[in-house]
C-alpha positions in Angstrom: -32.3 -59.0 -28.8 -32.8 -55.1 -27.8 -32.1 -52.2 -24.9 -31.6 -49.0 -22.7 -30.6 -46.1 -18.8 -31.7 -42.3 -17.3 -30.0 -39.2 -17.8 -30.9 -35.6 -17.3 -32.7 -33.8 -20.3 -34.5 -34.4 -23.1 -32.6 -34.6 -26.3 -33.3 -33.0 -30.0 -32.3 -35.5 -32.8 -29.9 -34.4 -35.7 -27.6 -36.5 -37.9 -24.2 -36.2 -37.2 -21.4 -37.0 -39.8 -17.9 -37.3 -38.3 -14.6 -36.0 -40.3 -16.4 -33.7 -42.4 -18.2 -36.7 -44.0 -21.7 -36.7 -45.1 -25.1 -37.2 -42.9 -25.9 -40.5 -43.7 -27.9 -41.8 -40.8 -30.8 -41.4 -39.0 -31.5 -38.9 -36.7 -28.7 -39.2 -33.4 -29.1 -38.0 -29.5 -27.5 -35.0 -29.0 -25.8 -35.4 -25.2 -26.1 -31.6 -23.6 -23.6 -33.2 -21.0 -19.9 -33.5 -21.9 -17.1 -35.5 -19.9 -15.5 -38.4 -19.9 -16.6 -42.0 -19.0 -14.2 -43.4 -15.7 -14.3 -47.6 -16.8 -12.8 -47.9 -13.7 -15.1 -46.6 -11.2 -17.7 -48.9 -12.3 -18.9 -52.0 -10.7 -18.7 -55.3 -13.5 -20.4 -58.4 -13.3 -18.2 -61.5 -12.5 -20.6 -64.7 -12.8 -24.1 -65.8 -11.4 -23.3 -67.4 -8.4 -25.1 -70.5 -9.1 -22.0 -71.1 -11.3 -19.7 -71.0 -8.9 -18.8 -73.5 -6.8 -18.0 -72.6 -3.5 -15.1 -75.4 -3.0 -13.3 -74.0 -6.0 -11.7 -71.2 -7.4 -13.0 -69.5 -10.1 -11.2 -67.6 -12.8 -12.0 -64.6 -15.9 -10.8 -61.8 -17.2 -12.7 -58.6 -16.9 -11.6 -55.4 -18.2 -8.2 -56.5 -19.4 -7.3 -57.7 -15.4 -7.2 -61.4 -14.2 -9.5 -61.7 -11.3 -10.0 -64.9 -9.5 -13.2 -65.2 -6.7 -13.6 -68.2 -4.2 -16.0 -68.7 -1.3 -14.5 -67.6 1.9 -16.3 -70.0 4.5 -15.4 -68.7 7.4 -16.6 -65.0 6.9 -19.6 -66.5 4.8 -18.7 -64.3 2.0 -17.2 -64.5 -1.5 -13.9 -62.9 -2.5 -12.5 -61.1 -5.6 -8.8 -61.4 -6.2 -5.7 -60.6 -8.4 -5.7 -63.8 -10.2 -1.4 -64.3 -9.4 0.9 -65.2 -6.3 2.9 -62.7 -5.6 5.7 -65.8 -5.0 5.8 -66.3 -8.8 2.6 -65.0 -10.4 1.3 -68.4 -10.6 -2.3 -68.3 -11.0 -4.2 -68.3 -8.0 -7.6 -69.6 -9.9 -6.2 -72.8 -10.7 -5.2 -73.7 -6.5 -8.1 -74.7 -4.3 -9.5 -73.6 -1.1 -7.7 -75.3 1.9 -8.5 -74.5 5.8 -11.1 -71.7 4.7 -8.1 -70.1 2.7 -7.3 -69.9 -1.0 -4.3 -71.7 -1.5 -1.7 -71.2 -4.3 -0.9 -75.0 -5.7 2.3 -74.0 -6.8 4.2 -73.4 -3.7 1.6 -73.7 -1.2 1.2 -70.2 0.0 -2.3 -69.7 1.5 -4.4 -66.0 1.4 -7.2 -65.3 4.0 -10.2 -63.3 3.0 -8.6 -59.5 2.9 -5.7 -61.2 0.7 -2.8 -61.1 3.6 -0.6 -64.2 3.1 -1.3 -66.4 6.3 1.5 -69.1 5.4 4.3 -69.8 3.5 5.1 -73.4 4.0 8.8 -72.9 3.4 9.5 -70.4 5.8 11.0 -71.7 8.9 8.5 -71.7 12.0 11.1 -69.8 14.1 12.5 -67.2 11.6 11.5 -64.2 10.3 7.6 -63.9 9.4 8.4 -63.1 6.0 4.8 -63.9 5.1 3.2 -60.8 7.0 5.4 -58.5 4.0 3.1 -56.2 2.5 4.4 -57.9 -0.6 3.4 -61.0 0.2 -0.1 -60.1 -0.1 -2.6 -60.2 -3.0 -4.9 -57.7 -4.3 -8.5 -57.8 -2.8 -11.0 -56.0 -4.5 -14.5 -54.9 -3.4 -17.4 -56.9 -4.3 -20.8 -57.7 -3.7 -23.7 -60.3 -4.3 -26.5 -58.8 -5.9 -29.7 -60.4 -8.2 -27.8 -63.5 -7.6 -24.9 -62.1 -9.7 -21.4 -61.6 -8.2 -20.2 -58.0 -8.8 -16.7 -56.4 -8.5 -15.0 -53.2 -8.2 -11.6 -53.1 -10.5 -9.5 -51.1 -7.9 -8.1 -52.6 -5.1 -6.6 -49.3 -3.0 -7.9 -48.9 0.5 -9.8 -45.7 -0.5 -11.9 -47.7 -2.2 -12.4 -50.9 0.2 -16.1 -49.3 1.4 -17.2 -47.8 -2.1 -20.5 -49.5 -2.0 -21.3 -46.9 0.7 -21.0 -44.5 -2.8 -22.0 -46.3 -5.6 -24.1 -50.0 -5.8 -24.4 -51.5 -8.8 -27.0 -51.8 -11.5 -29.7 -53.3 -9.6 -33.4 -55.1 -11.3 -36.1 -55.6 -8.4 -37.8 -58.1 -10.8 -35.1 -60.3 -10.0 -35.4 -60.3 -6.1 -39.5 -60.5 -6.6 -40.8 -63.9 -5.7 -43.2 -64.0 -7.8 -40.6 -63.8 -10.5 -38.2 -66.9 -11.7 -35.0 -65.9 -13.5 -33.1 -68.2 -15.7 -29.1 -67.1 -15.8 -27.0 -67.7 -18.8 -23.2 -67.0 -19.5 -21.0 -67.6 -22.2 -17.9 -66.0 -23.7 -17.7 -64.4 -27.3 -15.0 -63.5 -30.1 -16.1 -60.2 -30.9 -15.5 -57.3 -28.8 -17.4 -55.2 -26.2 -19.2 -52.8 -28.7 -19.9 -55.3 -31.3 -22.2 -57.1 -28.5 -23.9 -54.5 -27.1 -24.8 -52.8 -30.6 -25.7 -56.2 -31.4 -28.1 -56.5 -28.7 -29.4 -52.7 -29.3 -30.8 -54.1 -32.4 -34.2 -55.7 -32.6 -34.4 -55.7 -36.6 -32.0 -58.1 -37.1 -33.7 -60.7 -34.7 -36.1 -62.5 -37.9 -33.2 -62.8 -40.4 -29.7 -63.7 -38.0 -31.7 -65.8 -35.9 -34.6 -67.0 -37.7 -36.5 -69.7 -36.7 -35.1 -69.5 -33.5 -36.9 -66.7 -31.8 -40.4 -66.5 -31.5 -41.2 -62.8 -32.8 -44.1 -60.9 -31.9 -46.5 -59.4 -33.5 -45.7 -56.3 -35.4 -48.2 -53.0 -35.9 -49.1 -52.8 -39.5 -47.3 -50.8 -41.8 -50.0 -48.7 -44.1 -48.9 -48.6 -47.7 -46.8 -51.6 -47.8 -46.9 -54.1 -50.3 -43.7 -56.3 -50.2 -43.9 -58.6 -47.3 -40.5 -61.4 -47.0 -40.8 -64.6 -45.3 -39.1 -63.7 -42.0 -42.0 -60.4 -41.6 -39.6 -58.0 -40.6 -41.1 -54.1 -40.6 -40.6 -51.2 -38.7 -40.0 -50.8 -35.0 -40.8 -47.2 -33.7 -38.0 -46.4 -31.3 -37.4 -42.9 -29.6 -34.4 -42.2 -27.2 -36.3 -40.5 -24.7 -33.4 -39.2 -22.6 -29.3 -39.6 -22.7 -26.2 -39.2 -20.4 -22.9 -39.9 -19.8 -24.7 -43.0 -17.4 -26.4 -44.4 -20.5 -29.8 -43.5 -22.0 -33.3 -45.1 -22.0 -35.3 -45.7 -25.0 -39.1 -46.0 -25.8 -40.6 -48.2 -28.5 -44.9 -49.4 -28.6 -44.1 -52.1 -26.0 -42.4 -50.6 -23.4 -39.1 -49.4 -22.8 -34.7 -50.4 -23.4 -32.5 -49.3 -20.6 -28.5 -49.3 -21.1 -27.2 -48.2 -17.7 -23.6 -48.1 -18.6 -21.4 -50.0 -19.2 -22.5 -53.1 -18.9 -26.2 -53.4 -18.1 -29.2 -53.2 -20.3 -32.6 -54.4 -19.7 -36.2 -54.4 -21.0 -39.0 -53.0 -19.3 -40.8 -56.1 -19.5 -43.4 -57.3 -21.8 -46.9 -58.1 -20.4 -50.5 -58.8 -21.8 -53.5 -58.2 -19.8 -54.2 -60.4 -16.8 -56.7 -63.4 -17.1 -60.0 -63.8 -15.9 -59.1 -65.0 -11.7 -55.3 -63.4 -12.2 -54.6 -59.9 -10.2 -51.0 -60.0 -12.4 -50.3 -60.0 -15.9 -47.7 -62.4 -17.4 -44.3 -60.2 -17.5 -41.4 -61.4 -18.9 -38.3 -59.5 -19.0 -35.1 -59.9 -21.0 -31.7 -58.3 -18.4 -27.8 -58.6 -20.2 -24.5 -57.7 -19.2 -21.9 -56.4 -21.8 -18.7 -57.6 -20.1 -15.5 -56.5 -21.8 -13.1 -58.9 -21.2 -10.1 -57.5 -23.8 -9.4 -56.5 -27.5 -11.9 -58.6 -29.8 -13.3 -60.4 -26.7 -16.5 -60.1 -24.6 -18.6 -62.0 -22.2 -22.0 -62.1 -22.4 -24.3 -62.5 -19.2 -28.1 -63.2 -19.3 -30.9 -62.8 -16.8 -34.2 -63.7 -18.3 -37.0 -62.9 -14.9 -40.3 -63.8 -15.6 -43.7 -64.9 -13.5 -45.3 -66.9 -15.7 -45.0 -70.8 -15.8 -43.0 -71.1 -12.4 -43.0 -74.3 -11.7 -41.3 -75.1 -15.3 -38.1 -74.1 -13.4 -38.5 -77.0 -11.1 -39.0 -79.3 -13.6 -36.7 -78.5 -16.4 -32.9 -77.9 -16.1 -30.9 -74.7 -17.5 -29.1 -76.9 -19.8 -32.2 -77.0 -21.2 -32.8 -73.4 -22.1 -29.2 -73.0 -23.1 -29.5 -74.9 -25.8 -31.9 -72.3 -27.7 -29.9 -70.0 -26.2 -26.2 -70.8 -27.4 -27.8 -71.6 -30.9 -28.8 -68.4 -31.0 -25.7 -66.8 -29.7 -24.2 -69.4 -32.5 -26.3 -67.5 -35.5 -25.0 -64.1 -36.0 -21.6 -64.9 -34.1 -19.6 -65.3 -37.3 -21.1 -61.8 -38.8 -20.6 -59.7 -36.1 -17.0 -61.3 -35.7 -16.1 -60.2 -39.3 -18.2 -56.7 -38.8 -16.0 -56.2 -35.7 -12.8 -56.7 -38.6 -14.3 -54.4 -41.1 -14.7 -51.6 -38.0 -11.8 -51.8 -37.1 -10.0 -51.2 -40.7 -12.5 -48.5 -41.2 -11.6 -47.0 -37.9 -14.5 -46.4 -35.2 -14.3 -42.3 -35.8 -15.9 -42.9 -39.5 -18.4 -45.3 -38.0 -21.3 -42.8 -38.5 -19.9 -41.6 -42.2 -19.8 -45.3 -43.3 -22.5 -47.0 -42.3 -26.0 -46.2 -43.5 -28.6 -46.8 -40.7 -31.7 -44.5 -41.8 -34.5 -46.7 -40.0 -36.0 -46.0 -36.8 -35.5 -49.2 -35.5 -32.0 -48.3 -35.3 -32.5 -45.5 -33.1 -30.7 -47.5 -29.9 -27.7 -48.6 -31.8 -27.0 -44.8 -32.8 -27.4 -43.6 -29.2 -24.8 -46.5 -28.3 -22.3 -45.6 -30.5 -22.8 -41.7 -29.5 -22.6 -42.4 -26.3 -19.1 -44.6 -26.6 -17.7 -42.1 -29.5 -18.6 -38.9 -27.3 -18.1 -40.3 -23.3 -15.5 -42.6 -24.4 -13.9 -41.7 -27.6 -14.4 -44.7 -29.0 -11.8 -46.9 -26.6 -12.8 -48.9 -23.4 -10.8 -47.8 -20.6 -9.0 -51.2 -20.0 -7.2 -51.9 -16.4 -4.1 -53.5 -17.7 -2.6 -52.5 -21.3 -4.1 -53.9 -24.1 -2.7 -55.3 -27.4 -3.9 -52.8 -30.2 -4.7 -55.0 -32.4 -7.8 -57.3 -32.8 -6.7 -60.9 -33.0 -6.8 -62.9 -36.1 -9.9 -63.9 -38.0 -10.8 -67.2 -36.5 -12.9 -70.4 -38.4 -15.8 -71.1 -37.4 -15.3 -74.2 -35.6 -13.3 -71.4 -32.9 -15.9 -68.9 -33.0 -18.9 -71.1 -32.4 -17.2 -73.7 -29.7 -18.9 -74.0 -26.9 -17.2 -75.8 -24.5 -14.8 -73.0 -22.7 -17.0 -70.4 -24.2 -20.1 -71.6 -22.1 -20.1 -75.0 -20.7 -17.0 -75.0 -18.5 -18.5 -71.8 -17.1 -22.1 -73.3 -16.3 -22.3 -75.5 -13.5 -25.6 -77.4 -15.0 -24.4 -77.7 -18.2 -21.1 -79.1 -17.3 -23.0 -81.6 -14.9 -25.5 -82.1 -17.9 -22.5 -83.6 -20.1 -20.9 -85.6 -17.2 -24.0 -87.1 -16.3 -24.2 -88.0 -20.9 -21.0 -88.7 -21.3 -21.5 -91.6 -18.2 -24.4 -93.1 -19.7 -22.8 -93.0 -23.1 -20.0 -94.8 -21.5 -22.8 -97.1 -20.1 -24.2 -97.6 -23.6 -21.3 -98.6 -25.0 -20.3 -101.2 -22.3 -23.7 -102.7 -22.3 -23.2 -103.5 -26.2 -19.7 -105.2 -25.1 -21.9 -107.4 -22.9 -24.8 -108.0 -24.3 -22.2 -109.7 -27.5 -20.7 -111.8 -25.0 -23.9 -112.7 -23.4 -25.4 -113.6 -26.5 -22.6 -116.2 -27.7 -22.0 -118.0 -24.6 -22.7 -121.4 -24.2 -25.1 -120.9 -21.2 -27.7 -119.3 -23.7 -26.7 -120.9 -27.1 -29.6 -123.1 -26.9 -32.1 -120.4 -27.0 -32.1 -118.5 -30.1 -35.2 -116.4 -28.7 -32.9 -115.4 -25.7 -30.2 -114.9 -28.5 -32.4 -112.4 -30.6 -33.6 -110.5 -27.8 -30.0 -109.8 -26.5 -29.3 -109.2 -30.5 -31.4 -106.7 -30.5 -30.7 -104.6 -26.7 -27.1 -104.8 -28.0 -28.4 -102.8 -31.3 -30.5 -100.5 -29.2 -27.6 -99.5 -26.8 -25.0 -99.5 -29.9 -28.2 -96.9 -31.7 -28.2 -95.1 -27.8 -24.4 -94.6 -27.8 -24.2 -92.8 -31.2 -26.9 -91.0 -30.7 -25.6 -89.6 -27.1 -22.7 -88.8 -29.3 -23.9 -86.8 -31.7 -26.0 -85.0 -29.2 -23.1 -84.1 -26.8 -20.7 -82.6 -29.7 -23.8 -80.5 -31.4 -25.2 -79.1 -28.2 -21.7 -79.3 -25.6 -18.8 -78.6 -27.9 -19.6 -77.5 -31.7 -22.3 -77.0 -34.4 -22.3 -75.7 -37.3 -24.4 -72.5 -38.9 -25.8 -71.9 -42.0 -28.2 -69.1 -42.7 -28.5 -70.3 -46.5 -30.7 -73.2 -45.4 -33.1 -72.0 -42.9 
């Protein structure tokens, strides 16, 4: 995967070496604008909303804050909330949505769509109408559908109830074309929110950690070479073209990378030249969102427009595509979860000093970590306090599950495994029956009959096992091994 956003001027190059170590890297984007980077007055991607289901609740973290969003019917809008009643705290993502309100399942207490509390079940009808406290309400905070993703603003003060009128989010026209289809991915990750998006700054690693998995393109010749490896890496000419405090855009021989911070970074599209009969070339376009969700922990949303091949969309489920896509989240999940480890005990400010990254096709990944060192000072600006330290190492088996990483998240995947889990079910019943069948007295005369059922009972017993194996690798967990690809 790669990257990219606009700024103001026109940047020299220069290596930089932090604490007095020495220039080790290629050449960096020197920002001529200072300040600092506000996390909070930024708008973060929540979900696509075909993966949430209006009749529920949905909860994540974003940012360090619980948030919780639900479909309010009667306004015919969607909702961010604190995730917690302010009765107990109890989490308000795990109630459902009763009367057109979201109700708390621990004590009942219901919330309309500004987050006032319109009933508490145990206060008397006739007493005091306790429920109208300002401290019975919950924290409602702006949002917004936009590129069929549902965006949210992490403060919750009046003063900033109309702050789309000020700022919008990131926005792709692409997207909104209908001439374009877009395929929508999420999945949570165990490596943090700078890990990812260098990770996906990177388009030399994409041969080697996920080889054989993505289809690479062509790449310009390299005069003078002579060593060529299987995977037919070489270099990628990228230039930061311009940098800010917003993010910085990126040039390369296809196109361009945009990272419109903090979250958002998108291709400019690749395209060929229209066929014979065709007035548009095929485009395709790859559009992620770096969510930080809290220390060692990120969330990972993906947006792949395109307006070729259509109707395949009609045809062919996401579950599908998520598949490919989750193996190769899979691939490089346990190095950049051990990277993140080895940053960390390094410290962030020596980032520069330590690592080596001379090549050209790691132009974007040093205009990243400017931009977080010198807008950011290395820290994401979290909403709630943060532990300092990064969790422990997990195993594999935790770092590459996919079940509450992904599927519980993904509203075809999760119908994908019901709908394989039922005829698995099936499989296995019809074995158990067919047995019976095939030693009652009705057709022990008939060893034809008897063979024939022999041999369904064999093909649903080879069905089942199969459907087994098929859920666990692709819905819950599968192993990775570079060594052997």
């Amino acid at each position: 995967m790669a990257a990219v956003i606009t700024a103001r001027t026109v940047v020299a190059f220069r290596a930089t070496a932090v604490s007095g170590g020495p220039a080790r890297s290629a050449s960096v984007p020197r920002e001529e604008e200072e300040g600092a980077f506000d996390w909070l007055d930024q708008w973060y991607p929540f979900a696509p909303v075909c993966d949430l289901d209006p009749g529920a609740p949905h909860g994540k973290t974003v940012l360090g804050l619980s948030v919780v969003a639900w479909y309010d019917r009667g306004a015919g809008e969607r909702r961010v909330f604190e995730d917690a009643c302010l009765h107990r705290l109890a989490p308000l993502s795990e109630g459902r949505i009763d009367k057109g309100r979201l109700q708390c399942v621990y004590h009942g207490w219901c919330f309309d769509g500004a987050g006032a509390c319109a009933f508490i079940p145990q206060a008397p009808a006739l007493g005091p109408p306790v429920h109208e406290s300002r401290r019975a309400c919950v924290a409602s905070y702006p949002c917004v559908v936009q590129n069929n993703i549902l965006w949210f603003y992490p403060r919750a003060d009046p003063e900033y109830k109309d702050v789309l009128r000020r700022k919008r989010p990131p926005y792709i026209k692409e997207i909104d074309d209908p001439s374009f289809v877009t395929a929508y991915g999420i999945r949570d990750l165990c490596y943090g929110y700078d890990i990812l998006a260098e990770n996906l700054m990177d388009p030399s690693h994409v041969p080697y950690a996920h080889k054989g998995l993505i289809r690479q393109m062509r790449r310009a010749e390299d005069p003078g070479r002579v060593e060529h490896d299987r995977e037919g890496g070489g270099p990628i000419k990228l230039k930061i073209e311009e940098a800010s405090i917003d993010g910085f855009l990126a040039s390369w021989e296809r196109g361009h990378w945009k990272f419109m911070a903090p979250c958002t970074f998108h291709s400019s599209g690749t395209s060929q030249q229209p066929k014979p009969g065709k007035k548009k070339a095929p485009r395709f376009m790859l559009v992620v969102f770096c969510i930080p969700v809290g220390p060692g922990r990120s969330r990972l949303i993906w947006a792949f427009p395109r307006n070729f091949g259509v109707w395949l969309d009609m045809v062919v489920p996401r579950w599908v595509y998520h598949i490919a896509q989750n193996r190769v989240l899979d691939s490089d999940a346990y190095i950049l979860h051990v990277e993140e480890r080895k940053f960390s005990a390094m410290g962030l400010e020596n980032w520069q000093s330590r690592c080596y990254v001379p090549a050209s096709s790691d132009a974007m990944i040093l205009a990243f970590r400017s931009w977080f060192r010198k807008h950011s000072k290395n820290q994401i600006g979290w909403a709630t306090p943060q532990p300092a330290r990064l969790p422990p190492t997990a195993t594999k088996d935790r770092l590459m599950e996919r079940y509450w990483s992904h599927v519980a998240q993904c509203a075809s995947c999760s119908a994908a495994l019901r709908a394989m889990r039922a005829a698995e079910a099936a499989s296995v019943a019809a074995v158990g029956f067919l047995a019976v069948a095939r030693e009652s007295a009705l057709l022990a005369s008939s060893p034809a009959r008897r063979a024939v059922l022999a041999c369904a009972a064999v093909l649903c017993f080879a069905a089942s096992r199969w459907l087994a194996s098929f859920i666990q690798r692709n819905f819950f967990f599968q192993d990775y091994s570079h060594a052997y690809k």
